[in-house]
N, C-alpha and C positions, 0 to 999 in steps of 0.2 A: 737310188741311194736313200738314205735314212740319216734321219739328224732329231737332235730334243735338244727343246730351249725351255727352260722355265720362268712358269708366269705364275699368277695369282689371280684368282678371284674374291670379291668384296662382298659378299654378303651378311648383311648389316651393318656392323661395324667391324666384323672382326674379319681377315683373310686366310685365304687356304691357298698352299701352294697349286700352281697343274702344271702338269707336264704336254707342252705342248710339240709334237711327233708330228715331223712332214716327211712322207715316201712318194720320191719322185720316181717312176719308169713307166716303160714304152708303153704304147698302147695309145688306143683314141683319146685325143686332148682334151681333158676334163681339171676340173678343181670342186675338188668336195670336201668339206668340213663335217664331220660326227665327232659324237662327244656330246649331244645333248645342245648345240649352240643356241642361241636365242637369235629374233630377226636381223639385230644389228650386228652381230657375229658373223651370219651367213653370208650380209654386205659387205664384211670386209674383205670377200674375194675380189670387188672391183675394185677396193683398192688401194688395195694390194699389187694387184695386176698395173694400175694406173702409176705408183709410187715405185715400183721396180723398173719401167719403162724413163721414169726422169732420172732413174740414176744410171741408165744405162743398160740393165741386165734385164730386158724383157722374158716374160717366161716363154721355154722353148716349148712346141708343141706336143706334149708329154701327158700324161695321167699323173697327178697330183691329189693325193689322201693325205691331211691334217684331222691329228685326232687330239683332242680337249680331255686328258683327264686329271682326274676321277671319270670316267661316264657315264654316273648317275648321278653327278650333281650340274642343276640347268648353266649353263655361264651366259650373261648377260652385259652388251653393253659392248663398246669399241675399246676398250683396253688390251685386246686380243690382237689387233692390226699388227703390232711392231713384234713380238715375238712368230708368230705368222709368219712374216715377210724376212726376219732374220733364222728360222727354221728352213723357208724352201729355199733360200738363198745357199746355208751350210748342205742342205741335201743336193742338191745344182752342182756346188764343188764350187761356191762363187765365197766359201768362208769357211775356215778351217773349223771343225766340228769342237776340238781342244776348245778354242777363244771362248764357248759357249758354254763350256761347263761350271764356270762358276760366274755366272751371271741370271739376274731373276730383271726380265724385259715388259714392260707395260706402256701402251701409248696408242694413243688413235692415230691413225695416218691423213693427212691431208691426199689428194690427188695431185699435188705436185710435190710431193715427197715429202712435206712437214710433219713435224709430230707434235701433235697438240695433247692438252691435257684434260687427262682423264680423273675421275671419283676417288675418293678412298687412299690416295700416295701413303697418308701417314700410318695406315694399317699394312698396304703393302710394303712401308719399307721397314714394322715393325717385324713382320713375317720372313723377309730378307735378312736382316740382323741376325733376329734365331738360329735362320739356316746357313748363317758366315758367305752370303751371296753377295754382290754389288748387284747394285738397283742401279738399269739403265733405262729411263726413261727420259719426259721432256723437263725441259728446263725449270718452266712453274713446278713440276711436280713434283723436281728432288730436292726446291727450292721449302717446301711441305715436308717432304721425307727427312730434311735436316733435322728434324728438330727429335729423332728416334736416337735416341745414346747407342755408340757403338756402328752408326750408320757408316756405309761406305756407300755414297750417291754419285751418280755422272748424270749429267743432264744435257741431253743432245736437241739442238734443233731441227736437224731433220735427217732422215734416212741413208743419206749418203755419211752425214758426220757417224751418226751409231756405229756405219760400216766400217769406215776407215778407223773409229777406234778401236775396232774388237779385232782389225787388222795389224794394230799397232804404230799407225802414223797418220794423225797423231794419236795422239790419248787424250783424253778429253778431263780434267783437272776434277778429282774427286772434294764434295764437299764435307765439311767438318758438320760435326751432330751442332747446332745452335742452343744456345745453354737459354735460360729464363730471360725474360725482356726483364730491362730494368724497372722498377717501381718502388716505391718505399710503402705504398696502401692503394686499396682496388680501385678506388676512382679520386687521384691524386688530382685537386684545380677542375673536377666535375663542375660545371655551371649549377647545376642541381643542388641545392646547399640546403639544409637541416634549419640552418639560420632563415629562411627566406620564406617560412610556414609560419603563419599569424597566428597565434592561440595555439590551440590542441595540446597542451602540455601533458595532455595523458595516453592520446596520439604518438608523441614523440618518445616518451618514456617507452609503450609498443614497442615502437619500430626497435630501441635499441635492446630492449629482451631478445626481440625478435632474431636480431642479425648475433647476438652474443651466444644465441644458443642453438641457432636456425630451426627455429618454431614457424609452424604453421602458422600467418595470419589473416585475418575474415573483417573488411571495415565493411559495417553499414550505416547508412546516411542517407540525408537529399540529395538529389542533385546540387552540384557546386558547393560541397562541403569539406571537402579539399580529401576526398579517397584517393583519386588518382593520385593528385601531387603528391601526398606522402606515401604512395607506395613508391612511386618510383626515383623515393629519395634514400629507399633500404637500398639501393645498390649501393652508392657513395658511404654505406659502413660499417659494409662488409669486407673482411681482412682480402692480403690477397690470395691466391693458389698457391700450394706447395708446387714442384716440380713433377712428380708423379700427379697432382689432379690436375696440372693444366696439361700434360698429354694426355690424361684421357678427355678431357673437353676438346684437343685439337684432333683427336682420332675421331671423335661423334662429325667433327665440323667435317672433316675431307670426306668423309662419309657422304655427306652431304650438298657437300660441293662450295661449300664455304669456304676455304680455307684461303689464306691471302700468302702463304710462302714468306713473312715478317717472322717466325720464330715461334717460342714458344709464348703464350698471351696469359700474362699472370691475373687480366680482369675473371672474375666470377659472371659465366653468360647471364645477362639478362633475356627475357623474350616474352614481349608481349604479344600473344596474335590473338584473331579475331573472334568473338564469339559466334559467328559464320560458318567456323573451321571444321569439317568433317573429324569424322575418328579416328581414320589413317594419318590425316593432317596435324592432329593433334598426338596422336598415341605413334604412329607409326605404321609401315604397312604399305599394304601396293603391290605392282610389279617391283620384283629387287629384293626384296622390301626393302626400304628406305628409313633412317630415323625421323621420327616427328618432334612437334614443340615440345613435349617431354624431355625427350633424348637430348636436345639442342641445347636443354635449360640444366644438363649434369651439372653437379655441382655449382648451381645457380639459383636464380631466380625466377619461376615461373609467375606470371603475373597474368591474372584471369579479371580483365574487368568485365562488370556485371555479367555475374555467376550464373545466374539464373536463366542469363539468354542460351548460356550455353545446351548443347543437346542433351538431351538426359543420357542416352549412353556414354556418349564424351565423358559425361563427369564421370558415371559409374565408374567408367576401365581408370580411372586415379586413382581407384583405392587400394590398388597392389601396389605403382612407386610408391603411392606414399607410404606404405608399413615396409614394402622390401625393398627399395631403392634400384626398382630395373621391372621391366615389362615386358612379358611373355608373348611372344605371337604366333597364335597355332594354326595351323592350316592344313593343309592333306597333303602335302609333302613332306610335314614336319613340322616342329616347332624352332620360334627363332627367339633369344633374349638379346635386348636392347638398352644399357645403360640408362638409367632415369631415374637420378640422386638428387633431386631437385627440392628448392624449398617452394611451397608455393603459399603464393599471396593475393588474395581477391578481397572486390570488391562489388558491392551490390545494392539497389534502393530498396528502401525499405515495404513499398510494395509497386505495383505497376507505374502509378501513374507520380511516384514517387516524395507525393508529400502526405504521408502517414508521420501525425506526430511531429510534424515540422511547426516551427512555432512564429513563421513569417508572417501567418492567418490564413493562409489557402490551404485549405481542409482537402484528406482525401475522398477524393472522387468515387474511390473504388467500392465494388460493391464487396458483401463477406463471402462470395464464392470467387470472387478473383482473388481477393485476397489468401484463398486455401488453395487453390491452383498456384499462387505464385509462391508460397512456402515450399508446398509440396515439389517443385523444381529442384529443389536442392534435399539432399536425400539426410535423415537421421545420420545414418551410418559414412557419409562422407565429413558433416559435418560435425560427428567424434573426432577425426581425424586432425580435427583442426587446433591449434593448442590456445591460439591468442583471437580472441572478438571482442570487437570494442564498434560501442554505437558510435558514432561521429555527429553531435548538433551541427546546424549551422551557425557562422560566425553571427554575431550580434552584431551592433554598428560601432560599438565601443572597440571591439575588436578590429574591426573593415577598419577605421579613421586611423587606429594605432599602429605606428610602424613596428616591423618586425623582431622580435624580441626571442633568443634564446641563443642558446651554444651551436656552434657550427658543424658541421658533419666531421670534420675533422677533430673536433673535442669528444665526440663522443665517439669515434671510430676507433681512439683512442684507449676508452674505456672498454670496448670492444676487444679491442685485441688482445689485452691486456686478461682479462675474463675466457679467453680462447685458451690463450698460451696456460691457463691454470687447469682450466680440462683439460687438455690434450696431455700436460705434465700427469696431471694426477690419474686419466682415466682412459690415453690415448684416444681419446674423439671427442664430439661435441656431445652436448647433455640429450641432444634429439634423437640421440643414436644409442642413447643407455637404454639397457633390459635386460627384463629377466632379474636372478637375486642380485649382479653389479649396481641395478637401479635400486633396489632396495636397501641394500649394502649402504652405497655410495649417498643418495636423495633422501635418507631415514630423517625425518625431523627429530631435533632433539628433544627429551620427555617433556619439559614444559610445554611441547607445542603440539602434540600427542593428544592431549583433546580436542585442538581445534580441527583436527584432521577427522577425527571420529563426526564432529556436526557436521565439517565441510562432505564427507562423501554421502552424509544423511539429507543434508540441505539441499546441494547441488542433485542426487539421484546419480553419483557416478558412477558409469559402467567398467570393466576393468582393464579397458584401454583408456577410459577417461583417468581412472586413477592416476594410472603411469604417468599419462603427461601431465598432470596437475603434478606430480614429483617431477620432473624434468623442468617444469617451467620455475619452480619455486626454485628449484636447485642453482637454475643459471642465475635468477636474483640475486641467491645466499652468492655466487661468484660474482659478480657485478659491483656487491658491497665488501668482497674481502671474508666473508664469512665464511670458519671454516664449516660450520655444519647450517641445516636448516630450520631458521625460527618460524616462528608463530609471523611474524610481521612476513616473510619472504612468502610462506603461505596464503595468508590474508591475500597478499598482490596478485598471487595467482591466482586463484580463485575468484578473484574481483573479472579477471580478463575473460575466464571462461565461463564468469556466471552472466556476463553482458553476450 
């Protein structure tokens, strides 16, 4: 007999339905999967064999052919067990082949019949929605898949419940799509506070260009000059996700195998990883291929301390998200794109041994060819990219003895959002994402300030992607202060940020 169950496969981020085909008849006792399976596909013969034996219906000694298609595309990974096991069950005659056609089945199998969770739920149960299927898989998973509008999820714990629901007794209680986690701002009572940074008042100004218009930024300094801490205080004021960008940040995470089944997550991802990190680790890539810190950091924060250590190809493959917001990964099977809308923000010493210009009195060490090896680390053309640099001194002792002195993450998150909600009114996006004549249009300094842009690209030597962001960066100021167009002053401040 013959039966089709549909499944999905996860490649990258995004899913494709398969149609997965069991033909059970006579002949010598075999079980063969084609279709392209990958090694842990093939293992789900035993068990499979192992999880239909605790429910009772061991397979009879029969010739069994499971076929995975598309079958030119590879499928990878135990997500294949429960549609598998619910295909040669319907071809058996142990489930009526009806119950199976409007259902889309994903889940690894335990050997004592459980179904555990498998990658990628919130793309497979976006792909299910599309096709008006109910997504039956395990409980964490649809617990994931809720959060897809218009979802119909059932979440079984193990092989026997699947059965008896597609049997009809019971039925297994489908869950509702999960609407946005509550929040009123991305990092509401953050420990992390704006207030809690000594000095740097021009630091601070940075970060809130930075988060107002999601610009590029680059702090270099000594050691202990406070780079890290104030990068990782731009999360706390940063607005939060719409509803459409935190499903796609919760599609990147299942992908990934991050997902926690809590809903949809209005935070903006942060992700700081190592500068150790390979370029698959960082960019993406592998077997699967899988997303990287890029993809992880959509519509977030990537945060690169000390730049320099990173691998020189690492940085290179940044400079596609950064102009096109997603990265390409080509291979001999094909090419794959992978979300990566990220803002990124680094930090770096000023040279090796990191007191170049440090005004403690311990003099650099370094000699002038380390010194051009460690510039040279960080490429011209990455560092166009970058919209906001700002040198970082060390605190004086005036500064270290004085307690903490400015406005809180929440006052200025405030000014923040408030500068958002005026782009997005006036221009539907952030100023980092204007181009082309909208940017010209839109960022034109008014004539008074018409010559200082003429010194400024003569002064500065800008190129004409430099151009652009020095009009993006002034633009979000001229928003910051309520201005409807761009002065001579909003300029001056950009230019100040990219001539440092």
């Amino acid at each position: 007999m013959y039966a089709v169950v549909t499944s999905a496969a996860v490649i990258g981020v995004q899913a494709i339905l398969v149609r997965v085909e069991a033909y059970v008849s006579g002949g010598l006792p075999s079980f063969t999967i084609v279709g392209l399976p990958g090694a842990a596909v093939q293992e789900s013969r035993e068990r499979v064999r192992a999880a239909l034996k605790q429910l009772g219906l061991p397979l009879a000694p029969s010739r069994i052919v499971v076929n995975l298609a598309p079958a030119d595309v590879r499928k990878q990974g135990p997500a294949f067990d429960l549609p598998i096991a619910l295909a040669v069950l319907a071809a058996d005659g142990h489930l009526p082949a009806q119950a199976l056609s409007r259902v889309l089945a994903v889940g690894e199998l335990s050997l004592d019949g459980g179904i555990r969770a498998v990658t990628g739920a919130v793309s497979v149960g976006a792909v299910a929605a599309e096709a008006g299927l109910q997504l039956l898989t395990s409980a964490p998973n649809a617990a994931d898949a809720a959060v897809v509008p218009g979802i119909d999820a059932v979440g079984a714990v193990s092989l026997a419940e699947a059965v008896a629901h597609l049997r009809g007794r019971p039925r297994l209680v489908s869950l509702a799509a999960r609407r946005l986690l509550e929040g009123s701002g991305a990092l509401s009572g953050n420990p992390l506070d704006l207030s809690d940074v000594k000095g740097h008042a021009a630091a601070k100004r940075l970060l809130e260009v930075a988060a107002a218009g999601r610009h590029n930024v680059l702090f270099t300094g000594p050691p202990g000059a406070g780079k890290t801490m104030l990068a990782l205080r731009l999360h706390g004021l940063l607005p939060p996700l719409s509803v459409s960008e935190a499903l796609e940040v919760s599609r990147v995470r299942s992908s990934a195998g991050l997902s926690n089944g809590a809903g949809l997550d209005p935070l903006p991802p942060f992700r700081q990883p190592h500068h150790s990190g390979s370029e698959a680790g960082i960019i993406g890539g592998g077997v699967g291929p899988r997303p990287g810190e890029a993809s992880l950091a959509h519509r977030g924060v990537l945060f690169l301390d000390e730049l320099p250590e990173f691998a020189r190809p690492v940085l290179e493959s940044l400079r596609q998200p950064l102009e096109e917001g997603f990265v390409t990964l080509t291979r001999a099977a094909g090419a794959l794109s992978l979300p990566a809308d990220f803002q990124l923000v680094a930090a770096r010493n000023p040279c090796p041994c990191g007191r170049l210009g440090d005004s403690s009195g311990s003099g650099c060490q370094c000699s002038p060819e380390q010194l051009r090896r460690y510039e040279r680390r960080v490429s011209a053309p990455l560092l166009d990219r970058i919209d906001l640099r700002l040198n970082l001194p060390r605190l004086n002792e005036e500064e270290l003895l004085a307690a903490p002195t400015g406005e809180t993450s929440a006052v200025v998150a405030a000014r923040v959002a408030a500068a958002r909600a005026a782009m997005v009114t006036r221009q539907g996006c952030v100023n980092a994402a204007l181009a082309g004549a909208r940017l010209r249009t839109l960022a034109a300094p008014d004539p008074a300030a018409e010559p200082l842009l003429r010194a400024l690209v003569q002064r500065l030597s800008l190129s004409g992607r430099g151009f652009d962001r020095l009009l993006r960066v002034a633009r979000t100021i001229a928003d910051l202060a309520g201005a409807p167009t761009v002065g001579a002053a909003h300029l001056a401040e950009a230019a100040a940020y990219r001539a440092s």
